[in-house]
N, C-alpha and C positions, 0 to 999 in steps of 0.2 A: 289697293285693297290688301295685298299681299303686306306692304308695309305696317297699317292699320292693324294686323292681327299681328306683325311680331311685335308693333310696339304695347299691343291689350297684352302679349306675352308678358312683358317684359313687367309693365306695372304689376299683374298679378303676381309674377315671382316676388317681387319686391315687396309688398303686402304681406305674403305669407313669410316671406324672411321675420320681417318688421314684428307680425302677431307670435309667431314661434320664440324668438326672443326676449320679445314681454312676458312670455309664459315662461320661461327660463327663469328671466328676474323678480317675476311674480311668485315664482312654485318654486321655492328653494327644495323639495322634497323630490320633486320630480325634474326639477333643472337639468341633471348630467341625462336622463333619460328624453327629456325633449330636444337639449343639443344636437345629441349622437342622433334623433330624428331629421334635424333638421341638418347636419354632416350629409347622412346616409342621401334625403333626397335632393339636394342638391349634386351629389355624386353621381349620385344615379343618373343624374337629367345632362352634368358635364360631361360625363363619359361617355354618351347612350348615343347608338346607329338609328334607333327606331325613328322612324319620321315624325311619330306624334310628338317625342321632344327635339325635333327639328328648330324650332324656333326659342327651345330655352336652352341650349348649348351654349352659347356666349354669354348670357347673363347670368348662369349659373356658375361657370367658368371665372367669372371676375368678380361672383358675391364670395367664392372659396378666397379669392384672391386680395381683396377686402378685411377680412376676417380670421390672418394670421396666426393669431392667438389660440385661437378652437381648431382651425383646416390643418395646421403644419403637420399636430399629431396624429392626428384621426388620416392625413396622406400619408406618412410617412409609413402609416402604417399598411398602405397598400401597396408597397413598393415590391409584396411578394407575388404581386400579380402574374398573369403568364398573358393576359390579353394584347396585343399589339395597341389596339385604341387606348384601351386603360394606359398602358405607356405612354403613349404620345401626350394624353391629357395631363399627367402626370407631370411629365415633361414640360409642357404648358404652360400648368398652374404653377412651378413653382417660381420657373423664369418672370411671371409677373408677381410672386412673393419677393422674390428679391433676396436681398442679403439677412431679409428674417431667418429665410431656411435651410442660411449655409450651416452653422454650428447641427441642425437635429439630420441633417443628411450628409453630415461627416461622422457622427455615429454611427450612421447608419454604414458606414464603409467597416465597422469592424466586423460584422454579420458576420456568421459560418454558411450562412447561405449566399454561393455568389451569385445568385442570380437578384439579391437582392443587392449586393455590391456593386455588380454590371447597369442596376438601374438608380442607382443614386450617382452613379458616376456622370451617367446620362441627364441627370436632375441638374449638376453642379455645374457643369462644363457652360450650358448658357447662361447661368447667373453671374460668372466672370468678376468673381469674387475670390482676389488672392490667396484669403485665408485658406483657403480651400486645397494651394498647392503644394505642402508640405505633407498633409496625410494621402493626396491622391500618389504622390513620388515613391510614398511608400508601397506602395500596389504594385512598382512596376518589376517586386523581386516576385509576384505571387507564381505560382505553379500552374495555375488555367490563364492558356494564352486570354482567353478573352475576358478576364476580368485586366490581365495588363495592357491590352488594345482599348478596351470601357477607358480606364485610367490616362492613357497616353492621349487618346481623343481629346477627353473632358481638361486634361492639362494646354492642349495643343488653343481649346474653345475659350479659355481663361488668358492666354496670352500672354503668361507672367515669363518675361525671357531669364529669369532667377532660374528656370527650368530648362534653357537651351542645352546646357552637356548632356543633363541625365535623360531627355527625347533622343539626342544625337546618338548616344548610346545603343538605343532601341532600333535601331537603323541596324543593326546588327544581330537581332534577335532571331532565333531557330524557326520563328512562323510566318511566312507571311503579312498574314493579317494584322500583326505588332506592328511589321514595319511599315506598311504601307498608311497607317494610323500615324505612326513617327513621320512618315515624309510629309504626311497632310498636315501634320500638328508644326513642322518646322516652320512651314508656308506661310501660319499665322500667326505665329511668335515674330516672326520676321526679324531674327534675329541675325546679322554679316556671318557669324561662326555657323552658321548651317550650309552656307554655300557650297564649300567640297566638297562635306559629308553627301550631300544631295547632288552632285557630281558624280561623287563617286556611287551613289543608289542607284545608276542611269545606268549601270553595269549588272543589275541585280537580276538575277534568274527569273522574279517573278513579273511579268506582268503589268500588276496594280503597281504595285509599287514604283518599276519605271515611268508609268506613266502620270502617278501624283507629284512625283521626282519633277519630272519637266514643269507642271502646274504652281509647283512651287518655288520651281526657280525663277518662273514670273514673276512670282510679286515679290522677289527679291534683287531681280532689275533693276537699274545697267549692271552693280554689281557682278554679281551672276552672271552674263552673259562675258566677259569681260575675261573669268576664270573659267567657263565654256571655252572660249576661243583658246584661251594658254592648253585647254588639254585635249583641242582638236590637235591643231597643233603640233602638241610632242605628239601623237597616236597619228599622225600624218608621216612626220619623219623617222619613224621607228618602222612604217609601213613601208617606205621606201628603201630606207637600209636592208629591214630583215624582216621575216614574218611576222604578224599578230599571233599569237594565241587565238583560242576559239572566244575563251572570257572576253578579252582584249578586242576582237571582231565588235562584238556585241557590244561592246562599251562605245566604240567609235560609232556605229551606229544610231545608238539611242542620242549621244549629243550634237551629233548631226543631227539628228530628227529636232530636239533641244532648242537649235539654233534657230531650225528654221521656224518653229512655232512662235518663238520669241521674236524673228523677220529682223535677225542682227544681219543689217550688210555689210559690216566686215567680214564676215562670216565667205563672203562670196567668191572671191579668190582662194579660197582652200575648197570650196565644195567643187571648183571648177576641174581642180587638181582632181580631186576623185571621183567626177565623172570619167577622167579617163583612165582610170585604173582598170586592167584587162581582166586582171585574172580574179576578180569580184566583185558579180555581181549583183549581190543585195547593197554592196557600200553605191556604185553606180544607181541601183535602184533611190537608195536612202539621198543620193547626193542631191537626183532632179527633183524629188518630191519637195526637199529642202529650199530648192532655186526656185520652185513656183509658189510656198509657202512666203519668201523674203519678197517676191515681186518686184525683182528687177529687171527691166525690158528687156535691156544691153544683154542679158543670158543667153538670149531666143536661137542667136542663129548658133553658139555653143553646143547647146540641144538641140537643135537641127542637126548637125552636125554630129553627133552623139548618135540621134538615132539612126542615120544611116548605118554606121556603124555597129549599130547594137543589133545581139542575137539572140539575147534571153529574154524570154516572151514576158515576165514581171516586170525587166526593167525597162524593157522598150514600154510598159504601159504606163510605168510613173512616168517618163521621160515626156511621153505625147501628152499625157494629164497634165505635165507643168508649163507645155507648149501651148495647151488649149486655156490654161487659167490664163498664164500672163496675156495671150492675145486679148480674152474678152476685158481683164480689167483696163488695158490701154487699146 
């Protein structure tokens, strides 16, 4: 039943498309005023939460998408919207427009208004059309971080590795939110020259960014893991000679965590090392979470072992956590 009325939906959108444009080609006098009606309700019915256009959201969504020629402007012209949904549609439609509506939504990037910059950048990035990567590059000297985050994104979604330095670079920007766009955008450029740079991001003060840091060093695997291990490694022996710094702490830690997400078991002879390091322990904490992350059996009675031993109430509970994964996986 339910199908039955979207598909009467659908034919009637179709119908009234079909008559509205006869009247366009019929009524040269009234043509640009019948179009821009029939833009308008079509808009209306892609964009709309209300239930009654519940069932003309998709046909409405693909006759804009159809109709290139009349939609591209009469969109682009919405791109100063502030609605979340309007965005999203927006979004959308143009990804099924294609490489019709790269050239009028890289205009749209010279705007004074960035919020209209921010959402063409968001337009661009899944049409994954290269042209696109030379004017978004220019974005990433602007002065509002998030129109350089919009730009690093929409570069990172296009994939063009012609852009690998100037992302790498952003890796290093005063916000945040730049850089954590930069490590996501490396991920999917996937381009070898990102791999230290995103090494070295596993160090970063912030958060997000460590942890898209690791995600990308995934899909830049075995690579990446390969150059993980060379800088556990020296941060191993630098740890037994002489102290880490506090940065230096953090760093070994994140690529330990790195390693083990990624379940590198070479990795497992150096984490065994820093389970038994006395006088720290988050690295003891980070080591077993790592050892039950790689699931290797032969660790069990190490960690056993570990936990008797252990006295800090965080690390004895990663410790038992990686005792209790690897028993149930074997």
């Amino acid at each position: 039943m339910a199908a039955t009325r979207r598909e009467n939906c659908r034919v009637l959108l179709r119908i009234l498309i079909l008559f509205l444009t006869a009247l366009v080609v019929a009524s040269p006098v009234f043509g640009e005023q019948v179009e821009q009606a029939v833009l308008d309700s079509l808009w209306i019915r892609a964009s709309s939460g209300e239930l009654k256009y519940r069932d003309l959201v998709e046909p409405s969504k693909k006759a804009l998408a159809e109709m290139p020629e009349q939609s591209v402007p009469y969109l682009v012209g919405k791109l100063d919207t502030r609605s979340a949904r309007e965005m999203h549609t927006l979004v959308d439609i143009f990804k099924r427009i294609g490489p019709a509506a790269v050239e009028p939504l890289v205009e749209a990037l010279s705007s004074d208004n960035h919020d209209i910059v921010r959402l063409a950048c968001r337009c661009l990035g899944p049409i994954e059309d290269k042209r696109a990567t030379p004017p978004l590059l220019n974005l990433f000297l602007e002065e509002d971080f998030r129109v350089r985050s919009a730009a690093v994104k929409a570069v990172g979604e296009i994939g063009d590795t012609i852009a690998t330095e100037e992302v790498i670079q952003m890796l290093s920007d005063s916000t945040e939110t730049v850089r954590k766009s930069a490590s996501v955008a490396l991920g999917k450029i996937g381009h070898r020259k990102a791999i230290k740079p995103l090494v070295v991001a596993l160090g970063d003060k912030h958060f997000s960014v460590r942890y898209t840091a690791v995600n990308s060093l995934g899909s830049l695997s075995p690579e990446a893991n390969e150059q993980l291990l060379r800088e556990l490694e020296n941060l191993l022996q630098k740890k037994q000679s002489e102290s880490l710094t506090e940065e230096e702490s953090f760093h070994l830690y994140f690529v330990v965590q790195a390693l083990g997400e990624l379940k590198e078991k070479k990795a497992v002879g150096f984490l065994l090392k820093l389970l038994r390091v006395d006088d720290d322990w988050a690295c003891r904490a980070f080591a077993a979470e790592a050892l039950g992350e790689i699931g290797e059996i032969t660790v069990v009675s190490s960690l056993e072992e570990a936990r008797e031993k252990e006295r800090n109430p965080f690390a004895l509970t990663k410790i038992e956590s990686a005792i209790d994964k690897l028993r149930e996986e074997f």
